[in-house]
Every structure is written in structure tokens, then in C-alpha cells.
TITOR-52726 format. One record per residue (C-alpha): residue in three letters; chain; x, y, z. Coordinates in steps of 0.001 Angstrom, whole numbers. Layout:
N
ALA, A, X, Y, Z
...
! end
This chain:
237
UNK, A, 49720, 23100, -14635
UNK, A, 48722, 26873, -13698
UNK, A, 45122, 26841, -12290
UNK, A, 42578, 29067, -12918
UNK, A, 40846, 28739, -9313
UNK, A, 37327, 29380, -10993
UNK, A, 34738, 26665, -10769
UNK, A, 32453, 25828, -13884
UNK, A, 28862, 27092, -14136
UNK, A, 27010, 25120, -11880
UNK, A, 23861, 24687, -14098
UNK, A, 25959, 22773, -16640
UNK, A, 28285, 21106, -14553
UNK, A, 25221, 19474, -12968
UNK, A, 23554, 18514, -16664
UNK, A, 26963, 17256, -17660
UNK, A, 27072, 15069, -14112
UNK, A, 23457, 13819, -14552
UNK, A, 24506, 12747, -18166
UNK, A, 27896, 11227, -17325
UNK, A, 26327, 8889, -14928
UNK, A, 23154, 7704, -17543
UNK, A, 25912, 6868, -20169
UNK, A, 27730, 4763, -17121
UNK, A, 24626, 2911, -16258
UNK, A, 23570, 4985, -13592
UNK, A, 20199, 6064, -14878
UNK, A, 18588, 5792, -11379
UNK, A, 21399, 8173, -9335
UNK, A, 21067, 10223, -12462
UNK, A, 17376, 10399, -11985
UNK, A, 17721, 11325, -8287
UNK, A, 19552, 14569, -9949
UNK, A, 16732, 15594, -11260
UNK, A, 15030, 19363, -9979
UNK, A, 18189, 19420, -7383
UNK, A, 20793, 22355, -7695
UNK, A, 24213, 22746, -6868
UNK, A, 27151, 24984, -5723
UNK, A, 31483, 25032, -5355
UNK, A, 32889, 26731, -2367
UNK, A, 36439, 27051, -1758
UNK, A, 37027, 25446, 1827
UNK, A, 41094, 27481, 1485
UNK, A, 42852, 24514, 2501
UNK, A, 44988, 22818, 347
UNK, A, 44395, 19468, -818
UNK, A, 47760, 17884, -1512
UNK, A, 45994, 15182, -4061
UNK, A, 48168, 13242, -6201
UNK, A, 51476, 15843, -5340
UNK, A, 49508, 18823, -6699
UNK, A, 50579, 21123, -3597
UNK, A, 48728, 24119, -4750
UNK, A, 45569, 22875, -5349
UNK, A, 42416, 23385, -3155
UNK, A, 39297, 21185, -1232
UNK, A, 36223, 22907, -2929
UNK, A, 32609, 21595, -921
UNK, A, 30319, 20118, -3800
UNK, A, 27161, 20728, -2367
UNK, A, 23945, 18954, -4017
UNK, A, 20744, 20459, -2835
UNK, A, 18295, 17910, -2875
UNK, A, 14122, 17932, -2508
UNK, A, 13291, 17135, 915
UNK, A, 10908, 14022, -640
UNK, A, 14303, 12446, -1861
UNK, A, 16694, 13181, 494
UNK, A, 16576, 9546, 2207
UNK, A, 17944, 8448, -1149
UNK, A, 20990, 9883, -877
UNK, A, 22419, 6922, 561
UNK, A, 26586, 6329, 1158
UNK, A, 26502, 4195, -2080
UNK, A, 24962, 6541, -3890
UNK, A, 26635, 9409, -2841
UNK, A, 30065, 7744, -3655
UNK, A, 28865, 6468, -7195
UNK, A, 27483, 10856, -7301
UNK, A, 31283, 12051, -5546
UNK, A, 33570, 9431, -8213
UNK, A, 31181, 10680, -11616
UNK, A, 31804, 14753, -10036
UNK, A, 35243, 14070, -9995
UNK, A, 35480, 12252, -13082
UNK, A, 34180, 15323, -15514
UNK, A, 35779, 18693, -12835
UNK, A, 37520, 20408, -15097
UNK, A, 41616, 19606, -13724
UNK, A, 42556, 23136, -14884
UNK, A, 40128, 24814, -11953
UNK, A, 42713, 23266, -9616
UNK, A, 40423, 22012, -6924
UNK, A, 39678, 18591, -5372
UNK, A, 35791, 17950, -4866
UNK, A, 34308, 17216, -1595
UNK, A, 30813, 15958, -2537
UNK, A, 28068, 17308, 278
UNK, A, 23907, 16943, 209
UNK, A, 21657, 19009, 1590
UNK, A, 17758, 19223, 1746
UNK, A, 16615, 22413, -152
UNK, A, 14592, 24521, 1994
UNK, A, 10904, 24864, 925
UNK, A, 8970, 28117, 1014
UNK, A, 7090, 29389, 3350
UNK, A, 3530, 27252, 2713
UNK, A, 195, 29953, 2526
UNK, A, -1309, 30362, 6283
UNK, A, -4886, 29376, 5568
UNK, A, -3805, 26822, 3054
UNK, A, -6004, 27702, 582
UNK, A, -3985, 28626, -2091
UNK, A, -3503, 26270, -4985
UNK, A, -1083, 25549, -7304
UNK, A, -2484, 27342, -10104
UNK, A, -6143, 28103, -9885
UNK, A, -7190, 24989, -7671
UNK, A, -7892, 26047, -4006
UNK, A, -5928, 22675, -2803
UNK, A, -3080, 22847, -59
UNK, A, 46, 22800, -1852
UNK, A, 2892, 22788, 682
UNK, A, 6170, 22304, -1595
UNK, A, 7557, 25199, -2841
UNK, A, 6721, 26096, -6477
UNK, A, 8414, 27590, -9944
UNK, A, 7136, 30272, -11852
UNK, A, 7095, 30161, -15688
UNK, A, 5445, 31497, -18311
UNK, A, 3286, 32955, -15661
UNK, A, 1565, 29830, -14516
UNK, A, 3677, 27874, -11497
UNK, A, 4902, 24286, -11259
UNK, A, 6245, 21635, -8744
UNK, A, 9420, 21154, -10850
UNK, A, 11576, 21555, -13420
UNK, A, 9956, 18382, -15074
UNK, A, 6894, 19511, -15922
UNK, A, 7916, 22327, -16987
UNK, A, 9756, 20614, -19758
UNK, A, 6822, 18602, -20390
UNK, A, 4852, 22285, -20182
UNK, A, 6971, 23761, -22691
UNK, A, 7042, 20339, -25171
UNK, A, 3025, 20357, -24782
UNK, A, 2984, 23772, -25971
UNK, A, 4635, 23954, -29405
UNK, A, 2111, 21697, -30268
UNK, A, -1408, 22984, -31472
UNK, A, -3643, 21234, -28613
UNK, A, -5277, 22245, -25593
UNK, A, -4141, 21548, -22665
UNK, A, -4414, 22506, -18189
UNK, A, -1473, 22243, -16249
UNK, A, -2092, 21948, -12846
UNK, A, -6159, 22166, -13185
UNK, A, -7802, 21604, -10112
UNK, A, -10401, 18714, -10425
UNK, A, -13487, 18033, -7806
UNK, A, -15020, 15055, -8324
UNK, A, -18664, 15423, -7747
UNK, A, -20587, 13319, -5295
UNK, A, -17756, 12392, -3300
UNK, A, -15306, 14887, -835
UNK, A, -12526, 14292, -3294
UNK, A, -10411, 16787, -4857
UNK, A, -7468, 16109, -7795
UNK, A, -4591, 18307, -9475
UNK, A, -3715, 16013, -12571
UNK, A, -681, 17241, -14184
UNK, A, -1596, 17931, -17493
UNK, A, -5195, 17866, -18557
UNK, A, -4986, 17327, -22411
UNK, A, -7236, 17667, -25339
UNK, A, -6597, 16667, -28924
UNK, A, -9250, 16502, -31586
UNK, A, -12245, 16123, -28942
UNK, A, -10516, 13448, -27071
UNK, A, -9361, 14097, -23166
UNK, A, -6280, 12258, -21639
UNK, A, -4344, 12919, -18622
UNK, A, -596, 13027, -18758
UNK, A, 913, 12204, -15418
UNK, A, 4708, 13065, -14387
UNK, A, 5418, 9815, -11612
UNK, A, 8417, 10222, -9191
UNK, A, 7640, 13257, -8146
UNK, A, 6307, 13787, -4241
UNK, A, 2602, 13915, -5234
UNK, A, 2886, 10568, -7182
UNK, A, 4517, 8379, -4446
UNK, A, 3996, 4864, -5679
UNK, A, 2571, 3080, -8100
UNK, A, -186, 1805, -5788
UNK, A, -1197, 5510, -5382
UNK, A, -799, 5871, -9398
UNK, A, -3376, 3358, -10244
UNK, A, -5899, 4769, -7834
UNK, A, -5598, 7855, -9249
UNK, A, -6090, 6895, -12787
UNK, A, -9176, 4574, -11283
UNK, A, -10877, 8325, -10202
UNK, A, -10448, 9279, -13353
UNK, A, -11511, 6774, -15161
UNK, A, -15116, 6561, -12861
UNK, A, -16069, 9506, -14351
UNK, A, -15277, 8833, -17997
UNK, A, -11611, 10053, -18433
UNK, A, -10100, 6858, -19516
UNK, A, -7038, 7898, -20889
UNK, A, -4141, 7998, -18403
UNK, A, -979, 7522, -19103
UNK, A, 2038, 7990, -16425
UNK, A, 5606, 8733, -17419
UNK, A, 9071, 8085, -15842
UNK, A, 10625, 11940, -14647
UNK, A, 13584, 11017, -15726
UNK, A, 12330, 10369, -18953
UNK, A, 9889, 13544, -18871
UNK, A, 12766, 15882, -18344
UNK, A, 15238, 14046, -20648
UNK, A, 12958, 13790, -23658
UNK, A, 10035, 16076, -23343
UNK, A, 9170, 15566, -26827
UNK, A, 8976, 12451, -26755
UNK, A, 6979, 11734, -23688
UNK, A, 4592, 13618, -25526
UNK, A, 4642, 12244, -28956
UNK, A, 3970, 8942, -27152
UNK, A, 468, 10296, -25830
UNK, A, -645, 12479, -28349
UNK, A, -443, 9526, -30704
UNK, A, -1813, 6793, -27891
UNK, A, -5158, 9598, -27795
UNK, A, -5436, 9454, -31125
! end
């Protein structure tokens, strides 16, 4: 076989990888995948795998969100390393070695005062900008963009005080649909670390009247956008 010594687009190597392993039954490692990114680099030794003497060791390197980087255990990373090699395109001509990394965050504000959005909270993880608003991930910005090609109002990222107490909240997505107010909730994400914290929250909420909240899988939320959010909009109703 002549190689072509060029490694696929990262982007859509990574989709395809996250994909391969939900169809195998590995919808939780394929949910760790989520809002990491990815790079090939040529290491220029030669591999000598399976009697292919001219083919290369490329590093696979997974960078992973600091919040989920204790995950990345030597089970999972072999179940991540036998699903890369599985779909690598054999005409590229190189032999995968599967690394993870934590990705580094930006910078956080000096004073801390500057919000997500238009909250004055302390927001220490490093944010996305899109559509000129900014997010924590890649998630909600699916759930962002589903939420908006439907005719509803809606707050991503609003910053909440909750009066009488000290308290201060950044729901995800503050919704509004024919008069009616819900909150939609991404969980799995760093701000949403357990389920235990998840109920609380929605308690807050619900103290002052907001009793719709409903929380959603990421994985889900970024695999079916649409359909996280036909599920609300028609649980609001």
C-alpha cells in the first residue's frame, strides 16, 4: 500500500471516534469525548506494526477539560486507543499512540467580577464565543443554537440573585414559551457536579415560583439538540 502520510481532519476524526464507540456500547467513554479536542503528530520513528516497515508512530493526543481528566482512567483510555485505531484511515500509514492531556484554561479576570455573560459571578473556566454571547461548552451551544430556530424567548447564561438571601445563580437557559418560565439545565458539565447539587438547585428555583426544571444528559444535549428541546418545550406546555 503507498501511504499518503497525511492525518484526517481532526474535528471529524474525533465526531467519527465519539460515534464509533456509542454504536459499540460505549456511550459513557463517548460522553467523556464530549467539548475535548484533538491532534496527530508524527513522532518520525517507524512503527514496524504488522510487517508494514514504512509506516510511522503518530501521538493521538486527546485534550481533555481539567473537571474530567480523573476519568481518563487505563480502562478507558484503552477502550478510547482500540475504537482510534479501529476507524484511522490505513492509507495515512501511521500507527496511533493514544495520549491525554488537560486543556489549559484561560487566564480567569483579576478582580473576578466578570461574568459569563452579563452576570457579575466568578467564572473561572475558560469560555466560547458564539453568536456574540459566550458559553462553557460546546453543549450548550448546541442546545443555544436548537433553542433558537424556535420562536420563544429565551437567557442563556442569565445571572439570577435571589432576593433575601446572599445567593446568586447562572441557570443555563432561562426559557419562556407562551407566558410560562422553565429552566433548561445541561448536567455533566463542571458547574452541575452531582445530582445532589442538581436537586438543590432546582429547590432555589422552585422557592421562588419557577417550578419548571428540567435537567438533561450532555451527551444527549450535544447529540440531539433538537430533541432535548422538543422534550421541554412540550413538558412547559
Amino acid at each position: 500500500m503507498e501511504y499518503t502520510y497525511e492525518f484526517p481532519d481532526a474535528n471529524a476524526f474525533l465526531y467519527t471516534l465519539r460515534r464509533y464507540l456509542e454504536i459499540k456500547g460505549n456511550s459513557s467513554i463517548a460522553a467523556l469525548l464530549i467539548d475535548t479536542t484533538c491532534g496527530f503528530r508524527s513522532t518520525g520513528e517507524y512503527s514496524g506494526s504488522g510487517g508494514r516497515w514504512n509506516e510511522y508512530i503518530a501521538d493521538f493526543t486527546l485534550w481533555v477539560p481539567l473537571h474530567r481528566i480523573d476519568s481518563f482512567d487505563e480502562e478507558v483510555c484503552k477502550q478510547i486507543q482500540i475504537a482510534a485505531d479501529k476507524i484511522f484511515p490505513a492509507e495515512c500509514g501511521y500507527s496511533l499512540y493514544l495520549n491525554v492531556q488537560v486543556q489549559l484554561a484561560d487566564r480567569p479576570p483579576e478582580d473576578g467580577s466578570e461574568g459569563i455573560n452579563n452576570g457579575a459571578f466568578s467564572f473561572e473556566q475558560p469560555v466560547i464565543q458564539h453568536d456574540g454571547l459566550r458559553f462553557r461548552s460546546q453543549t450548550e451551544i448546541r442546545i443555544y443554537d436548537a433553542l433558537k430556530r424556535r420562536k420563544i424567548l429565551f437567557f442563556p447564561n442569565a445571572a439570577a440573585v435571589l432576593g433575601g438571601t446572599n445567593l446568586k445563580r447562572e441557570p443555563d437557559f432561562l426559557i419562556c414559551q407562551n407566558g410560562k418560565w422553565g429552566l433548561l439545565e445541561v448536567m455533566g458539565e463542571i458547574y452541575h457536579p452531582s445530582a445532589t447539587k442538581d436537586h438543590e438547585r432546582a429547590r432555589l428555583f422552585k422557592e421562588y415560583g419557577l417550578i419548571y426544571v428540567e435537567f438533561y444528559d450532555a451527551a444527549r444535549c450535544y447529540h440531539n439538540p433538537d430533541e432535548v428541546v422538543q422534550d421541554f418545550l412540550k413538558r412547559l406546555l
